[in-house]
VOGU-3710 file (C-alpha; in Angstrom, 3 decimals, decimal comma):
1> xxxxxxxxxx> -10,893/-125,724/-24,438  -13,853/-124,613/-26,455  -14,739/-120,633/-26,634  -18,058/-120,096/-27,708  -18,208/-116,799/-29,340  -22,014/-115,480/-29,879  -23,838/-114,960/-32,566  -23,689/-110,981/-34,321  -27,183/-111,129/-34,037  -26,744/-110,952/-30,256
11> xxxxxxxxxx> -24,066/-108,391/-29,557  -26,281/-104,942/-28,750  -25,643/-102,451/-30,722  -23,659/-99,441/-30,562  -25,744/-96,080/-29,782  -24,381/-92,988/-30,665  -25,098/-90,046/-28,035  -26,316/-87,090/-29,457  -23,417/-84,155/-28,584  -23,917/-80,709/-28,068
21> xxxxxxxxxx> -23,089/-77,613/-29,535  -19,668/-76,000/-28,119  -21,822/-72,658/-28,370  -25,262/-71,917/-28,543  -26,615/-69,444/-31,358  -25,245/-65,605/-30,963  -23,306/-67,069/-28,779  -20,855/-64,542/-29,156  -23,037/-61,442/-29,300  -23,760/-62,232/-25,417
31> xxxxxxxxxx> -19,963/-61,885/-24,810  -18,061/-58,820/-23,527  -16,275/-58,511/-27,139  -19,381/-58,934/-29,377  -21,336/-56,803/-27,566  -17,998/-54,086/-27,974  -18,691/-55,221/-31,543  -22,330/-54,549/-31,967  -22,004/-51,380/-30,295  -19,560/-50,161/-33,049
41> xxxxxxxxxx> -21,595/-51,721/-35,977  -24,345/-49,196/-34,378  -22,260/-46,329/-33,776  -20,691/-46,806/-37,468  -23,891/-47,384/-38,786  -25,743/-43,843/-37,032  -22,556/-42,094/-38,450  -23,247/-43,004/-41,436  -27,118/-41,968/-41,481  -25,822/-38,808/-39,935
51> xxxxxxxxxx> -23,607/-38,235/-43,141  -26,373/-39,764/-45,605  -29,437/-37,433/-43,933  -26,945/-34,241/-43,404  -25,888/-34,297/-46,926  -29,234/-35,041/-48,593  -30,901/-32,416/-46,618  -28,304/-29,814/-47,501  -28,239/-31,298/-51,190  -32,433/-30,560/-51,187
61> xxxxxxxxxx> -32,478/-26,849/-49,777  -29,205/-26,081/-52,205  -31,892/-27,784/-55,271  -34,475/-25,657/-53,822  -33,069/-22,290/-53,705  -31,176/-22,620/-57,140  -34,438/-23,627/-58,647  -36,174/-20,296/-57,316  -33,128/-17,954/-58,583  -33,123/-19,608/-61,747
71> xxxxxxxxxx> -36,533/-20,650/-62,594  -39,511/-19,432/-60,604  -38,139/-15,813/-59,347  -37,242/-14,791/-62,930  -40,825/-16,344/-63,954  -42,950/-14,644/-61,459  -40,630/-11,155/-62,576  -41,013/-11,372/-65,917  -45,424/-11,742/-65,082  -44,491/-8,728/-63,155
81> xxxxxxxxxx> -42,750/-7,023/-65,503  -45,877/-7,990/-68,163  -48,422/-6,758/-65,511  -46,526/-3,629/-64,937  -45,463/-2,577/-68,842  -48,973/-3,397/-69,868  -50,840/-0,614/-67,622  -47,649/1,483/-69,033  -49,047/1,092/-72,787  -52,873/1,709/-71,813
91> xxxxxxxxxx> -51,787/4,841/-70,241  -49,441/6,071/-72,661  -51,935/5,368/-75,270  -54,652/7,563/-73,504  -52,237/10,684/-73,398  -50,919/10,307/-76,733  -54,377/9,872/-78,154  -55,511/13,370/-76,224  -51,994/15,475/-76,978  -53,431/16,013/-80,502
101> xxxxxxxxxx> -50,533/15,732/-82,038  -48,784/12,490/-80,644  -45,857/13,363/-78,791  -42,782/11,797/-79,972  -41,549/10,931/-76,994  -45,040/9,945/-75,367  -45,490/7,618/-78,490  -42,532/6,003/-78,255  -43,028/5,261/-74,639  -45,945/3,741/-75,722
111> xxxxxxxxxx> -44,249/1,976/-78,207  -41,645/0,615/-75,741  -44,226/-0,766/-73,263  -45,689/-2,591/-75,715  -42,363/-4,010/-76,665  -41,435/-4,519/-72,980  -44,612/-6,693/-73,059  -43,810/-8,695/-75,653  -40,641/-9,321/-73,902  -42,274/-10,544/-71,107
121> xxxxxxxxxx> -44,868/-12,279/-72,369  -41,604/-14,820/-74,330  -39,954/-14,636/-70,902  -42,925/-16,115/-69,049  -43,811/-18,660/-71,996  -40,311/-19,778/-71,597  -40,547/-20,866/-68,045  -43,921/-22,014/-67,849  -44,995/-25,841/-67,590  -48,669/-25,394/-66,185
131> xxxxxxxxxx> -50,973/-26,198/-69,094  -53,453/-23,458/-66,930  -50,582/-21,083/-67,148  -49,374/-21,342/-70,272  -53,604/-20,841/-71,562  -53,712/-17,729/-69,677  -50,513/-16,645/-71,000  -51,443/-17,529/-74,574  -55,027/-15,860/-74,034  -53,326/-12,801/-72,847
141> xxxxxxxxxx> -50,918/-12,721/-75,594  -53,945/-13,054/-78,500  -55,535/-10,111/-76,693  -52,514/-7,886/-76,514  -52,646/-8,314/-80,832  -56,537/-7,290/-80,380  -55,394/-4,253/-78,223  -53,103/-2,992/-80,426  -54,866/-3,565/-83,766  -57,612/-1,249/-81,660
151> xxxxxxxxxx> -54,885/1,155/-80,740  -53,486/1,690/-84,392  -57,244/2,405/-85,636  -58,121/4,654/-83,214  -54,767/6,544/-84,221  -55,837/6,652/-88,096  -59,164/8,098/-87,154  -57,422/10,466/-84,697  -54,707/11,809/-87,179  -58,183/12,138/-90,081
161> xxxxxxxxxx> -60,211/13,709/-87,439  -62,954/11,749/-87,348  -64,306/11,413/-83,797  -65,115/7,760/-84,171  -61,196/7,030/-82,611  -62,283/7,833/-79,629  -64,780/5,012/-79,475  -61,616/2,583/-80,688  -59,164/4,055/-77,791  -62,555/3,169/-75,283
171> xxxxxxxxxx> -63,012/0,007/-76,619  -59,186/-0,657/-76,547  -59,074/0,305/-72,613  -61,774/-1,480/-71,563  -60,516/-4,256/-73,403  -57,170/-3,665/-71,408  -58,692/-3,008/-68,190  -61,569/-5,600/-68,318  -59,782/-8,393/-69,396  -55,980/-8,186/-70,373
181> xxxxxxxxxx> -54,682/-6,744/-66,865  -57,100/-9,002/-64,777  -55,639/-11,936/-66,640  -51,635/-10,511/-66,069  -53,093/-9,996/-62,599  -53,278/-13,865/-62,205  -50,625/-14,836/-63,964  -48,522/-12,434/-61,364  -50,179/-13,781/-58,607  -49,533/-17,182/-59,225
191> xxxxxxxxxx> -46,051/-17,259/-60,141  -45,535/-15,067/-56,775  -47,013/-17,729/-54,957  -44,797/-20,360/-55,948  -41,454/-17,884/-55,256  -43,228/-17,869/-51,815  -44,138/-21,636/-51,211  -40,420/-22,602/-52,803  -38,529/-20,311/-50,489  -40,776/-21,393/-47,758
201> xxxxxxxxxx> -40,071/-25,391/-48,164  -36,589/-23,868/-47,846  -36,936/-23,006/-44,076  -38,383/-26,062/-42,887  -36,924/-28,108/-39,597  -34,550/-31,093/-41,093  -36,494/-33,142/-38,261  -34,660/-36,306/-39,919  -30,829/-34,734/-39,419  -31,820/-33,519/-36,119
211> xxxxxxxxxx> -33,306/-37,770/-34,793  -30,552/-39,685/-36,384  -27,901/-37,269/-34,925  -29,804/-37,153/-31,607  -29,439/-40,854/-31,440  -25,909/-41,094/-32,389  -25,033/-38,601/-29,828  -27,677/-40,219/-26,882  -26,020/-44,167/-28,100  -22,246/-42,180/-28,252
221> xxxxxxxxxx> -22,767/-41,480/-24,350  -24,494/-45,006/-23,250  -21,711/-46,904/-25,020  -18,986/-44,637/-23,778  -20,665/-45,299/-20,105  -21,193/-49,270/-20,594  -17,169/-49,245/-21,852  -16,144/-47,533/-18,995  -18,067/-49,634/-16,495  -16,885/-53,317/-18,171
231> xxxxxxxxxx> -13,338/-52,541/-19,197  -12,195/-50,426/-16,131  -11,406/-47,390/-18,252  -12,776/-44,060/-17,861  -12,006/-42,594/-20,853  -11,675/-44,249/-25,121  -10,268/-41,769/-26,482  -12,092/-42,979/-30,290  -15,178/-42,579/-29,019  -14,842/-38,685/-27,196
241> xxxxxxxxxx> -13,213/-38,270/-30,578  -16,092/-39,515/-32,602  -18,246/-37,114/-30,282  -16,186/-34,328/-30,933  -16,426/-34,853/-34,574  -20,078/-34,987/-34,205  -20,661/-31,772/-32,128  -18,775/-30,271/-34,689  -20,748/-31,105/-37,428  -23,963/-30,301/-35,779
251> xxxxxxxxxx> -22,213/-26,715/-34,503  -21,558/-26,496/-38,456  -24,420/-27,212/-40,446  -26,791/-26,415/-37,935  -25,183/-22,798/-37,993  -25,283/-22,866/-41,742  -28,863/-23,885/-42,150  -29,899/-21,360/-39,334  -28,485/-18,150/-41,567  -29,618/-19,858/-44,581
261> xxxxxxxxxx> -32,927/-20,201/-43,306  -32,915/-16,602/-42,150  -31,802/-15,711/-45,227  -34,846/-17,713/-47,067  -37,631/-16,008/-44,452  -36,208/-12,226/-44,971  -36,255/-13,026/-48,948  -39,543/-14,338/-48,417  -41,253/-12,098/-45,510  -39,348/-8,943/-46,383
271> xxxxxxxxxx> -38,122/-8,682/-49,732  -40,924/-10,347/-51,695  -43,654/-8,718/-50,222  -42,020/-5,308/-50,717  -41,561/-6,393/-54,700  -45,398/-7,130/-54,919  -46,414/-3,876/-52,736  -44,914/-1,661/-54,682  -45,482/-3,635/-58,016  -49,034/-3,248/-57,272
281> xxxxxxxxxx> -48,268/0,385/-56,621  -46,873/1,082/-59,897  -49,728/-0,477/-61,498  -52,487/0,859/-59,768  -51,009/4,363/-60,385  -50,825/3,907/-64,138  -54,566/2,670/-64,248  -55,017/6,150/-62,440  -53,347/7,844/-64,919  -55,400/6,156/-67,864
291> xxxxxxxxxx> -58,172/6,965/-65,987  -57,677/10,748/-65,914  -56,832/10,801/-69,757  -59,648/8,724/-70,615  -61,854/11,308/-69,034  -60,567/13,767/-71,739  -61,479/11,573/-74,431  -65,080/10,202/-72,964  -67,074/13,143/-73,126  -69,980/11,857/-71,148
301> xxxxxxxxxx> -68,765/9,245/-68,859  -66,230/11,634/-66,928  -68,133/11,085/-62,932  -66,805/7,391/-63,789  -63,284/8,152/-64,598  -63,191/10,786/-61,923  -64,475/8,203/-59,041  -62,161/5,460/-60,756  -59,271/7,778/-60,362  -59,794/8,869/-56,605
311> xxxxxxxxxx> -60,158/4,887/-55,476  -57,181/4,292/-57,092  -55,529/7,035/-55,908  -56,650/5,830/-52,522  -55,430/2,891/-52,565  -51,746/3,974/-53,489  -51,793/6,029/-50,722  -53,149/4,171/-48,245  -50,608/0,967/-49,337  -48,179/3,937/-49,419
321> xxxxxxxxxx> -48,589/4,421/-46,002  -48,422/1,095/-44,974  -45,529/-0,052/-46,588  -43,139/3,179/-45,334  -44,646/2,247/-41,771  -42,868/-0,979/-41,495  -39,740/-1,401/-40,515  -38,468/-3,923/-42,659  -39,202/-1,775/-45,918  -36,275/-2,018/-48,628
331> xxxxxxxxxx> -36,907/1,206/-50,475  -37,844/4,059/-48,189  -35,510/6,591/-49,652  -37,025/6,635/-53,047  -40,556/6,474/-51,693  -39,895/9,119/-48,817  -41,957/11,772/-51,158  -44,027/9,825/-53,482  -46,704/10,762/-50,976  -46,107/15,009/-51,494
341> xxxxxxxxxx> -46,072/13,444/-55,552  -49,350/12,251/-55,061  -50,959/14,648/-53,299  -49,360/17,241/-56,304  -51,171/14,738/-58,785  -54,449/15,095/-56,898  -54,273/18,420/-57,205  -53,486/18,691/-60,657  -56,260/16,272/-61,368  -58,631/18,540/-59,604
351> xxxxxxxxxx> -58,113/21,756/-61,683  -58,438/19,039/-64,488  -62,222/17,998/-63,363  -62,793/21,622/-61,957  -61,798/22,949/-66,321  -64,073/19,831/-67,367  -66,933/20,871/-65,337  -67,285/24,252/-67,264  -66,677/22,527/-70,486  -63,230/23,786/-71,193
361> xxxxxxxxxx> -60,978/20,345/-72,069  -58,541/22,338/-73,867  -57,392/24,182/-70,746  -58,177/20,233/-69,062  -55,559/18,733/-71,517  -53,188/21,589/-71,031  -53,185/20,131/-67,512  -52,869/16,964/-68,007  -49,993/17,129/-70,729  -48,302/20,471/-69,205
371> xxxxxxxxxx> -44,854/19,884/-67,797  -45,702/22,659/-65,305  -45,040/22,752/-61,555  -48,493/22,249/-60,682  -49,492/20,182/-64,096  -50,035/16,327/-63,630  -47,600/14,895/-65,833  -44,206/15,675/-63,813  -45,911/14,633/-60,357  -47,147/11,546/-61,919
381> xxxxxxxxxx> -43,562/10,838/-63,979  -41,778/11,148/-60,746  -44,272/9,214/-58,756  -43,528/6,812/-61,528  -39,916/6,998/-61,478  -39,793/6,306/-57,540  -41,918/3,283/-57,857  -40,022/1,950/-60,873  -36,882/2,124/-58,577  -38,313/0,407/-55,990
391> xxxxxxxxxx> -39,454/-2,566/-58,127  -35,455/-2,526/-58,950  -34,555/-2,290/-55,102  -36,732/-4,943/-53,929  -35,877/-7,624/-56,440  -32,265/-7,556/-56,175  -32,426/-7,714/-52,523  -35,057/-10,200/-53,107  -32,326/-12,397/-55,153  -29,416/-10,839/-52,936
401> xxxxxxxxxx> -31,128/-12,767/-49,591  -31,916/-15,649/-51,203  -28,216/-15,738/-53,085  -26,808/-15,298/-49,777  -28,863/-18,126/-47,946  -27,914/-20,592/-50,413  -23,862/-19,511/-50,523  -23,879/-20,103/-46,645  -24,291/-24,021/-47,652  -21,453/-24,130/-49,551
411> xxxxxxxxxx> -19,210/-26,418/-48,269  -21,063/-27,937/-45,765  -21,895/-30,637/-47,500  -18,662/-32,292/-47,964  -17,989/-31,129/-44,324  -20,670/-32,739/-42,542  -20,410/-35,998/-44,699  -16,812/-35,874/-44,064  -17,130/-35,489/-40,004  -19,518/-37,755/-39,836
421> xxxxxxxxxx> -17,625/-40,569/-41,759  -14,573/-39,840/-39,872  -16,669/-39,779/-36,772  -17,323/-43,195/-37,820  -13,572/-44,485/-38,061  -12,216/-42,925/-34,848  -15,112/-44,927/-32,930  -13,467/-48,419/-34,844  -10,496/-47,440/-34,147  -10,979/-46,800/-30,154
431> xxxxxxxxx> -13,000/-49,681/-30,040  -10,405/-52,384/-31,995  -7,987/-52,119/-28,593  -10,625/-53,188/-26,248  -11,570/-55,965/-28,689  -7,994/-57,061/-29,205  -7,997/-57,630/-25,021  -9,661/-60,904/-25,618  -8,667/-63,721/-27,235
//
């Protein structure tokens, strides 16, 4: 028997059928145990952003109240300070140039405002970065050097007699007045600003804490809810503990950043506006004061002083007013009778216009310089005094708020980081069981 066996050529060949995947794509991400897995990738994940924002907002308002005790408050103090000891000199100037014979103790006051000044005016330069600043502060300083080159020759003259020193003590004053305290004026007000814009960015809303731990706490609930429904079990105990953990840090830090932020707005609303009222007090009453000595020394242009002295005047009292009317003043004690002090000074200052009028400036002088009941110089010294110690008041309870409102953060960094992170493990850990369920 023959078998035929046919030709290779002729077999058909072999196909191979295309097979499919076990498992699509994701497959597992549609199953009960990857989607137990995704939702504790998420909750980790918020927890984490609720650690990462919590921490970096603290981190920024600790950054931003440091930076105003130790940088801009001190700055905008020591422009103060400059503003203040400035209209100190020009006064004390004025009434050591009419006392005849100088005072001792009026020229050293003199003396030590001008010091005071110089203080200040290294102080400022020290903490200044604003090219526009740091001009005015250097154009301020080469006039201060003019002012008291001006000062020290009307003194010669004075101490010679020759009545010429009187036209160097004008040109000095209007050299303080016109330009010098203007310039201080700015320098104040600009440095203030920035103590009130810093403490201000220091009270804003965290709107980025408050979202991310929003969401963790809205997802928390869903994926406690879906668990419950799809596993049979009402309660996981990691994720009511990752809850807990939660609430606690938004119980925490949101108390701390409420006081702090308190803290910030009464620095800001309450203490810093009292330092500049009653800065501007103090300086506004020693321009008075120069003004009333200066009228001694001008013979001629005394209506001017006189009408420069009662708007001044005017103003103290009427800011006076104000500021003991609100409640949230820091210094009333001191203040209670600068207004009786002022009126005294008015009073004074009219016998001093009522001897100039008849032409009798020795008896005016006597007046002015007299440490009598009724004389001008102990109303306005006292005055003085009370306004000097309410500068003092108002700045440490300026630096006492904003102290406080950035100790109240202490700690809470690591804390809400901490709960947060841990929040983060006790959700793993109450979801691993339910994931170990299926193999």
């Amino acid at each position: 028997m023959t078998v035929e066996l046919a030709h290779p050529s002729t077999e058909p060949s072999a196909r191979r059928t295309p097979t499919e995947p076990a498992h699509p794509r994701w497959w597992f991400l549609r199953t009960t145990p990857g989607r137990i897995l995704t939702i504790g990738i998420i909750l980790a994940t918020l927890g984490l952003l609720s650690a990462f924002a919590t921490s970096m907002t603290i981190n920024n308002r600790q950054e931003q109240l440091t930076t105003v005790l130790n940088h801009t408050e001190p700055l905008a103090f020591a422009a103060g300070q400059l503003y203040t000891t400035l209209s100190v000199a020009d006064a004390a100037a004025a009434t050591a140039f009419i006392a005849g014979s100088e005072p001792r103790a009026v020229r050293q006051r003199y003396e030590q405002a001008i010091t005071d000044a110089a203080v200040a005016v290294t102080r400022a330069a020290s903490g200044l970065t604003d090219e526009p600043l740091v001009q005015l502060l250097g154009r301020i300083n080469a006039q201060l050097a003019v002012y008291t080159g001006l000062i020290e020759t009307a003194r010669t003259n004075n101490r010679m007699g020759n009545p010429v020193g009187s036209s160097y003590l004008s040109e000095a004053s209007a050299l303080m007045q016109q330009q010098i305290l203007p310039d201080a004026q700015r320098l104040y007000e600009q440095t203030s600003d920035r103590v009130d814009a810093e403490t201000t960015a220091s009270t804003r809303i965290p709107a980025p804490v408050i979202v991310v731990v929003a969401m963790t706490l809205v997802f928390g609930a869903f994926a406690h809810r879906w668990l419950a429904a799809r596993t049979k079990r009402r309660v996981n105990v990691g994720l009511i503990a990752g809850g807990l953990a939660i609430v606690i840090m938004v119980i925490w830090v949101g108390s701390a950043l409420t006081i702090s932020t308190a803290g910030s707005r009464a620095a800001n609303d309450t203490a810093a506006e009292s330092l500049k009222t009653v800065t501007n007090l103090a300086i506004t009453a020693q321009q008075a004061r120069a003004d009333e000595t200066l009228s001694l020394i001008r013979r001629g242009d005394e209506d001017v002083r006189k009408r420069s002295f009662h708007q001044r005047v005017e103003t103290v009292h009427q800011q006076l007013t104000e500021y003991l009317a609100r409640k949230d003043a820091i210094d009333k004690s001191d203040l209670a009778d600068a207004d009786q002090l002022l009126m005294k000074w008015q009073q004074a200052d009219e016998r001093i216009n009522a001897y100039i009028s008849v032409g009798n400036y020795q008896a005016a002088t006597q007046v002015a310089l007299g440490t009598g009941e009724d004389d001008s110089t102990p109303a306005f010294d006292k005055l003085d005094a009370a306004l000097s110690s309410g500068i003092r008041e108002s700045r440490n309870q300026l630096r006492n708020d904003i102290l406080s409102a950035r100790r109240v953060l202490s700690g809470t960094t690591v804390g809400g980081a901490v709960l947060s992170v841990g929040a983060a493990i006790v959700v793993a850990l109450g979801l691993w069981p339910r994931m170990s369920e299926y193999r």
